[in-house]
C-alpha positions as CSV (number, residue, x, y, z in Angstrom):
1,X,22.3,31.7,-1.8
2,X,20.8,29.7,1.1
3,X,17.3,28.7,2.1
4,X,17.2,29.0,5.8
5,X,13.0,28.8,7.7
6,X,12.0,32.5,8.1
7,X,10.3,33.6,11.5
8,X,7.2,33.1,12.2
9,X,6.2,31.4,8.5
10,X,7.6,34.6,6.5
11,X,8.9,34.0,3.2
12,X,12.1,36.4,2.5
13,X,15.1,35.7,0.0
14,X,18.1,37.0,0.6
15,X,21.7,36.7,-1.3
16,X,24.8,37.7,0.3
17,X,23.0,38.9,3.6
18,X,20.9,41.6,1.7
19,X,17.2,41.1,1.3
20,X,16.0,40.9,-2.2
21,X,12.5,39.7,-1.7
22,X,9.9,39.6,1.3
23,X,6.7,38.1,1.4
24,X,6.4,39.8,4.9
25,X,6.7,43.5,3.4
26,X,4.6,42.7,-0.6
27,X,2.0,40.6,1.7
28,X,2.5,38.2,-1.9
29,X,4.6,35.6,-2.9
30,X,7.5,36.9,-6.0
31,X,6.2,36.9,-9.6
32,X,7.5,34.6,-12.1
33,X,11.8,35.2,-12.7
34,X,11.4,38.5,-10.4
35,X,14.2,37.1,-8.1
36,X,16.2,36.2,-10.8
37,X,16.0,39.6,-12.1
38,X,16.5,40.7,-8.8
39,X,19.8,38.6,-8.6
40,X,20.6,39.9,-12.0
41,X,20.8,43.4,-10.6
42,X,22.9,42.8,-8.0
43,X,25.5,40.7,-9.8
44,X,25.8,42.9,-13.3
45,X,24.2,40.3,-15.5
């Protein structure tokens, strides 16, 4: 994963190049372990 400044103050998480999470699009910042989850997904956890 890598924490890179988003344009124009957005807050978007991405792992791998894909989008998991964007503030921009919810208009709200991710609930507690929903990008782990998220990550969980992606990666068969």
């Amino acid at each position: 994963m890598t924490v890179a400044p988003g344009e124009s103050g957005s807050f978007e998480i991405f792992l791998n190049r894909k989008k998991i999470f964007s503030k921009k699009a919810t208009d709200r910042f991710p609930e507690a372990n929903e990008v782990e989850e998220k990550i969980g997904e992606l990666v068969g956890a």
